[in-house]
C-alpha positions as CSV (number, residue, x, y, z in Angstrom):
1,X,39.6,5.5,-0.1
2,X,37.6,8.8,0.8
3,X,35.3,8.6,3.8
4,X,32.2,10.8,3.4
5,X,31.8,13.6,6.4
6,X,29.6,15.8,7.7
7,X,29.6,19.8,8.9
8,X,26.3,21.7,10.2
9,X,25.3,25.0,11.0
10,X,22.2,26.8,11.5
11,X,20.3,28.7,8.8
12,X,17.9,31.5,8.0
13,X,14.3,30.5,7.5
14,X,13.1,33.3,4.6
15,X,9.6,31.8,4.1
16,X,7.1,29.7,1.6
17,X,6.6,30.6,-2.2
18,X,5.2,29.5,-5.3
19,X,8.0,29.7,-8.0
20,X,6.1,28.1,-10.5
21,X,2.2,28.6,-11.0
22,X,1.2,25.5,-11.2
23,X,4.6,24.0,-9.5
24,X,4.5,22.0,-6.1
25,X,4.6,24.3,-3.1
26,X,8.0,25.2,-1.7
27,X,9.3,26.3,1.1
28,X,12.2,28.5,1.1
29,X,15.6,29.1,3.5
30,X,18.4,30.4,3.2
31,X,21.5,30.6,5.3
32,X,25.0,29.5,5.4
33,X,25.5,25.8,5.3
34,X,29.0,26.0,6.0
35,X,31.0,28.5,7.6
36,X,34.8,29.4,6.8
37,X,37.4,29.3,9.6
38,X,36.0,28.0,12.6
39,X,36.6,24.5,14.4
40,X,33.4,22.3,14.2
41,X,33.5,19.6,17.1
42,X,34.7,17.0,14.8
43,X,38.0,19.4,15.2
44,X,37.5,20.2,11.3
45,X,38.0,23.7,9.9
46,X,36.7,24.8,6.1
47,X,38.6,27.6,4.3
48,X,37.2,29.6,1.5
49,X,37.5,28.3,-1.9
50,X,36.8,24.4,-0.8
51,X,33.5,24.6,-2.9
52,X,34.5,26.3,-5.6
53,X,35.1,23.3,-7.8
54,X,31.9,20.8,-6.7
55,X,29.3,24.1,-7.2
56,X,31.1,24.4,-10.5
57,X,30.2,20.3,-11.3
58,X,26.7,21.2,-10.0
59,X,26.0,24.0,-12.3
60,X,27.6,22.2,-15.6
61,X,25.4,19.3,-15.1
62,X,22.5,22.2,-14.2
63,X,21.9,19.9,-10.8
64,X,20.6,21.0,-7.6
65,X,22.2,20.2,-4.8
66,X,20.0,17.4,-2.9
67,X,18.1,18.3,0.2
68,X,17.5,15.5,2.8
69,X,16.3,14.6,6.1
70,X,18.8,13.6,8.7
71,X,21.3,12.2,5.8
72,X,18.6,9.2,5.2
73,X,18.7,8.9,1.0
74,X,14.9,7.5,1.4
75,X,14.0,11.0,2.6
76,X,14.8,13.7,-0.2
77,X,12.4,16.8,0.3
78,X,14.0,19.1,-1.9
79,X,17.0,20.6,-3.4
80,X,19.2,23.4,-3.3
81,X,19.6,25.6,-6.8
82,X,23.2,25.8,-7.7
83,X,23.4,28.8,-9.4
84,X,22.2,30.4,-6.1
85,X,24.7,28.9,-4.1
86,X,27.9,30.8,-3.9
87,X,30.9,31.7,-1.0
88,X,31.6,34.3,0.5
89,X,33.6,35.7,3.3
90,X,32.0,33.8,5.8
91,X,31.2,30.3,4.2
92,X,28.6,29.1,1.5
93,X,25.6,30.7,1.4
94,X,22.9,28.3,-0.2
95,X,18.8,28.8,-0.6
96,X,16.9,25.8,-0.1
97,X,13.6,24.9,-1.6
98,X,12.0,22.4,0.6
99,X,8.9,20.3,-1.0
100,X,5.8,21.2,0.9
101,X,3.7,18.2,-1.0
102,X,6.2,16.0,0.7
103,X,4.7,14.7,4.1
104,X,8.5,15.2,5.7
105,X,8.9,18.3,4.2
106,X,5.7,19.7,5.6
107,X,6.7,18.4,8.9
108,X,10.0,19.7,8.7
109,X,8.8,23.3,7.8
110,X,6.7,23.7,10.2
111,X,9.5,22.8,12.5
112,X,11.3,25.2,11.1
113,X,8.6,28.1,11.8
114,X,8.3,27.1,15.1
115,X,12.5,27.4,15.6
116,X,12.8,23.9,17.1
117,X,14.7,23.3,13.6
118,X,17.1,25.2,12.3
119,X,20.5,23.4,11.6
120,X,21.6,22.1,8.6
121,X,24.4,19.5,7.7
122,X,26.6,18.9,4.6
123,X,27.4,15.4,3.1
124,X,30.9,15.4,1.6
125,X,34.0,13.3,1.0
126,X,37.7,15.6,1.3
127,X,39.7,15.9,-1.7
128,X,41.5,18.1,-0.5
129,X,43.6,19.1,3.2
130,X,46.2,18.9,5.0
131,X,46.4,19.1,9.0
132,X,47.8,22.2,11.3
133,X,48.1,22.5,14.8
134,X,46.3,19.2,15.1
135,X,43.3,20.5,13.0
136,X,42.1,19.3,9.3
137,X,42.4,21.9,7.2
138,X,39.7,21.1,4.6
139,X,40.8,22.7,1.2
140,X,38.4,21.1,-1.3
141,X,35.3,19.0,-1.0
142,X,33.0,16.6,-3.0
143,X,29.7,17.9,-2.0
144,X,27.0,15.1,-2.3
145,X,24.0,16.9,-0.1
146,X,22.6,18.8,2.1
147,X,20.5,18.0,5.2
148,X,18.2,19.4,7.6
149,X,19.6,17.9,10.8
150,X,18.2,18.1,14.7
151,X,22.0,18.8,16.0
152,X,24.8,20.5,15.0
153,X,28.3,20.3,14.4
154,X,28.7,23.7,13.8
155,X,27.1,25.9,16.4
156,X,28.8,30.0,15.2
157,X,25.9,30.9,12.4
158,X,22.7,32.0,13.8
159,X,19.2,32.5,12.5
160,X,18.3,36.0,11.9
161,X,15.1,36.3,10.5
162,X,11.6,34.3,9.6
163,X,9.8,36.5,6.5
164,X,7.6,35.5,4.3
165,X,6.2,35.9,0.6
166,X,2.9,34.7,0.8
167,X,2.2,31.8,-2.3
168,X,0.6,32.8,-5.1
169,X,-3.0,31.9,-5.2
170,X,-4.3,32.7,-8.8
171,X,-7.2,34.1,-7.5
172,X,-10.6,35.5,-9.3
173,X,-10.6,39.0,-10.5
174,X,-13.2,41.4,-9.6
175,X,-14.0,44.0,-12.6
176,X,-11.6,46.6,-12.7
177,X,-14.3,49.4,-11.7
178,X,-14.6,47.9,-8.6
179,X,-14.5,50.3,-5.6
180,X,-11.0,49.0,-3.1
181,X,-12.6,48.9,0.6
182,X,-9.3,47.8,1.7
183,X,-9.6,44.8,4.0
184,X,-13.1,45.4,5.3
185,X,-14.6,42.3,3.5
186,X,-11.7,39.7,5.1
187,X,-13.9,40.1,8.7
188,X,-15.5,36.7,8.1
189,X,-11.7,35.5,8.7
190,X,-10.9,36.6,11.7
191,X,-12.3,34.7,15.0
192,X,-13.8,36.8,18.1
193,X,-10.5,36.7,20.1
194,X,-9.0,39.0,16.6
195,X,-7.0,36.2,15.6
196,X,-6.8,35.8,11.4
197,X,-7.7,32.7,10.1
198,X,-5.7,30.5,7.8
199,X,-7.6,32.0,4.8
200,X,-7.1,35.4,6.0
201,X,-3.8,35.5,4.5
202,X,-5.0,34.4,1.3
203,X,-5.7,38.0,0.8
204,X,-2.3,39.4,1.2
205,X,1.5,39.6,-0.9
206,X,3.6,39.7,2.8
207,X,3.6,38.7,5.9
208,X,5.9,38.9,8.7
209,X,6.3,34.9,10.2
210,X,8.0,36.7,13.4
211,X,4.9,38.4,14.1
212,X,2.5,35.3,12.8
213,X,-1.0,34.9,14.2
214,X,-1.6,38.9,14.3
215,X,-3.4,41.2,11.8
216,X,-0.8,43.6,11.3
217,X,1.5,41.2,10.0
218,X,0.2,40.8,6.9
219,X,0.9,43.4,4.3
220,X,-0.1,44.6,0.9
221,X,-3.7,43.5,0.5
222,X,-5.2,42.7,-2.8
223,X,-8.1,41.1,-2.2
224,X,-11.5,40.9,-0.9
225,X,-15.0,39.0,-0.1
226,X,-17.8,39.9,-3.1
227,X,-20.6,37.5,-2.8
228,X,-19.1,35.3,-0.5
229,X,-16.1,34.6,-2.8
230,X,-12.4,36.2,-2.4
231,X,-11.6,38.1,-5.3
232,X,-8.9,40.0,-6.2
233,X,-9.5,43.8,-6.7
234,X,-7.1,45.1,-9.6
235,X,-7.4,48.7,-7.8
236,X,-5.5,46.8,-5.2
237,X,-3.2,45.5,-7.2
238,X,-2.2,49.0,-8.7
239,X,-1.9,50.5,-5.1
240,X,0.0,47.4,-4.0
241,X,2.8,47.6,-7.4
242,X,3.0,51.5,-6.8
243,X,4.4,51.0,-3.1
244,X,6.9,48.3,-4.4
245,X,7.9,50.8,-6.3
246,X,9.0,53.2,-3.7
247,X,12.0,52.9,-2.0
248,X,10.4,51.7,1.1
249,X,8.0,49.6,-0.1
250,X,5.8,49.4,2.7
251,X,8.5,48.1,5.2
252,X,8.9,45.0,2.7
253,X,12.3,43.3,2.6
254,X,14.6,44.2,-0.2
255,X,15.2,40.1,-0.3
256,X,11.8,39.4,-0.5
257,X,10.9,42.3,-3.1
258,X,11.4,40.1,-6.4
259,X,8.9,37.6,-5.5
260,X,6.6,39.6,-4.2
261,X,6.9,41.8,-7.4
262,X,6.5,38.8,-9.4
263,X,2.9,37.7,-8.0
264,X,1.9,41.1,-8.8
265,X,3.1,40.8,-12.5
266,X,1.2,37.6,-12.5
267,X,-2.2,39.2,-12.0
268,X,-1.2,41.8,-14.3
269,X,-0.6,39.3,-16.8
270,X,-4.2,37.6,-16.3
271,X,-5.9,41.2,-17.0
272,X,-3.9,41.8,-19.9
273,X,-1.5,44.1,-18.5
274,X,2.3,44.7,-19.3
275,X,4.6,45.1,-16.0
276,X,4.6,48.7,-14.5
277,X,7.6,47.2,-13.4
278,X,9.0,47.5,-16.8
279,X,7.6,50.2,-18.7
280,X,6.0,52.4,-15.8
281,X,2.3,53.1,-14.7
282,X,-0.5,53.8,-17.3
283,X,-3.1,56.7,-16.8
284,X,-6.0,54.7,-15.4
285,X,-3.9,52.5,-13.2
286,X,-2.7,56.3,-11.5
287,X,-6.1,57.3,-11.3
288,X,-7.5,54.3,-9.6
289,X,-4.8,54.9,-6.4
290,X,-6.1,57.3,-3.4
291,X,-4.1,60.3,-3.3
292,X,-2.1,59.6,-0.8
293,X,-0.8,56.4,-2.5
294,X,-0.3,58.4,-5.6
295,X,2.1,61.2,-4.0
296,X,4.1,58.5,-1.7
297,X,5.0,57.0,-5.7
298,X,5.4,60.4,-7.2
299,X,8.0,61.6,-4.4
300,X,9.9,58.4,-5.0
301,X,10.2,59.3,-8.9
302,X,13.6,61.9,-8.1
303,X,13.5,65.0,-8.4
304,X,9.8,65.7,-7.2
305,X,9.3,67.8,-4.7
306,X,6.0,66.9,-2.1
307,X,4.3,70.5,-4.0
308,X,5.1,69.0,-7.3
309,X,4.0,65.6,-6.6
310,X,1.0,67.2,-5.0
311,X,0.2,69.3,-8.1
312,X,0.8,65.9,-10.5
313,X,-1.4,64.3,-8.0
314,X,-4.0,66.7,-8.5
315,X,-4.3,66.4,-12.2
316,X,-3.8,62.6,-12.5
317,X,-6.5,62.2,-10.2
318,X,-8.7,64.1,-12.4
319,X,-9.1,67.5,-11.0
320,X,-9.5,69.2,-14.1
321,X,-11.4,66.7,-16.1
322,X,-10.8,63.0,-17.8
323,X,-9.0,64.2,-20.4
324,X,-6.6,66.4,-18.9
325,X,-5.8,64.0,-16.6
326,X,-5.0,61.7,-19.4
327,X,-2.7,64.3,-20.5
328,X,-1.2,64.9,-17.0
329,X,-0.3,61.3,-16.5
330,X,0.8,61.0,-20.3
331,X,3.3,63.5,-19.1
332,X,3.9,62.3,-16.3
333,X,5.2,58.4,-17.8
334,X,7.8,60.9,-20.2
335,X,8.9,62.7,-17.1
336,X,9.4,59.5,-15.4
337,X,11.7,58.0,-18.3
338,X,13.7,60.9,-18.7
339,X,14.6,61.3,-15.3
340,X,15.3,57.4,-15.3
341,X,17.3,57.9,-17.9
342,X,19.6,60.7,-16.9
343,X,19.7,59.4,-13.2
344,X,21.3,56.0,-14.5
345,X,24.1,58.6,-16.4
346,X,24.5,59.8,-13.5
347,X,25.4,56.8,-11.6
348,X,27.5,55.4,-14.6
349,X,29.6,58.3,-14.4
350,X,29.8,58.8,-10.7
């Protein structure tokens, strides 16, 4: 008869997102919930390829892996995808969504934030070992589910980072004429000691969860007060999709890019718009950027140099009148698909 175990490790806390508009809020990790090759305390020891079969059960059956609290079955408060879980070289790297409309889960995130948890531990029977220098080596594994646990058997994996993509808040637009005043309007948020309020971030795609509690840690700002409502200024929006699209991208993480990019898509959906993530940026989304914005996206379009993106700049912005602009940034989008086009021949033949 197979006695069920357990292994824990610590994880990486990446932040909370909406994947589904009107969905339940999640919460989302991600980490290694089990690590190849080292001796856990219960003198246990993992090797790669143990969890190669059970993810393979998981993903026929298209079944998340179960997320609970402290191995108690009353207290499931999410699950982790299977097609997301995978190994590596260093164990199996999972990403949890944790139910924030759960009262355990929103306890347990927060605890999570504030660092105090951070271990996770795996629920499992052995199918598979044999033993070595008086050590199991576990070879395969039924894996049943995954907790969030105060202690840990395994004590090697570390958390690295806390970032966040803010959830999306399906907020009202403002008319797309509407002049961008960046975050002036948000002041009503912020308390005398300069400390944002919870709404504060409402505004915002990013924001750093290391650096919590402190204006500069929100990024990319979209919105604004009008007649004491937040609204969403699509002028914003533009500027905001146009430094996504640069290969900084305002300091965002590359991990955190997709989501981010896919709350913007969503308010381009709601004023009609197609992606610029897909087919590029139209004339009068160009023109509503400041300059500076604009030549930051032009030098990321290769090969422009800072004159030339200066001189597109120029014209986009409507130097020369509304219609040449038009023209400018009609030639512009072809310049931008051709080069697309030859720089991805490029890197199929390098």
């Amino acid at each position: 008869m197979h006695k069920t175990k357990q292994f824990s490790c610590h994880f990486d806390l990446k932040g909370i997102h909406d994947p589904e508009e009107d969905g339940p809020n999640i919460g989302v990790f991600e980490g290694f919930a089990s690590t190849f090759g080292n001796v856990d305390r219960m003198d246990d020891i993992i090797v790669k390829g143990a969890f190669a079969g059970t993810l393979g059960e998981h993903r026929a059956r298209d079944r998340q892996i179960r997320m609970l609290f402290q191995h108690n079955r009353s207290e499931l408060i999410g699950g982790f995808p299977s097609e997301l879980a995978r190994e590596d070289g260093k164990g199996l790297f999972i990403v949890g969504h944790i139910n924030l409309d759960t009262q355990t889960g929103r306890e347990a995130f927060s605890l999570m934030k504030q660092g105090v948890l951070e271990d996770m531990s795996i629920g499992f029977i052995i199918l598979d070992s044999e033993m070595q220098d008086g050590k199991q080596l576990i070879k395969e594994i039924k894996l049943f589910e995954i907790s969030l646990v105060a202690e840990p058997a395994n004590i090697e994996a570390q958390i690295t980072a806390i970032k966040s993509v803010l959830p999306f808040k399906d907020l009202p637009l403002a008319d797309i004429r509407t002049p961008w005043n960046k975050t002036d309007g948000l002041r009503k948020f912020i308390d005398e000691d300069g400390v944002p309020g919870d709404t504060y971030g409402d505004a915002f795609l990013w924001c750093d969860r290391e650096a919590e509690g402190e204006l500069a840690s929100y990024k990319l700002p979209i919105a604004t007060v009008i007649d004491d409502e937040l609204v969403v200024i699509p002028k914003a929006v533009f500027a905001a999709a146009a430094m996504l699209s640069t290969p900084m991208g305002m300091g965002i993480p590359s991990r955190d890019r997709p989501d981010v990019i896919k709350n913007i898509e969503r308010y381009y959906e709601k004023m009609g718009r197609e992606s610029p993530f897909e087919k590029g940026f139209c004339p009068d989304e160009m023109k509503t950027l400041s300059r500076g914005d604009l030549v930051k996206f032009l030098r990321s379009q290769p090969p422009l140099s800072k004159a030339g993106a200066e001189y597109l700049a120029q014209g986009i912005m409507g130097g020369s009148g509304d219609q040449v602009a038009e023209k400018q940034a009609d030639g512009l989008q072809h310049l931008h698909t051709t080069l697309q086009t030859i720089l991805k021949k490029d890197q199929q033949h390098a």
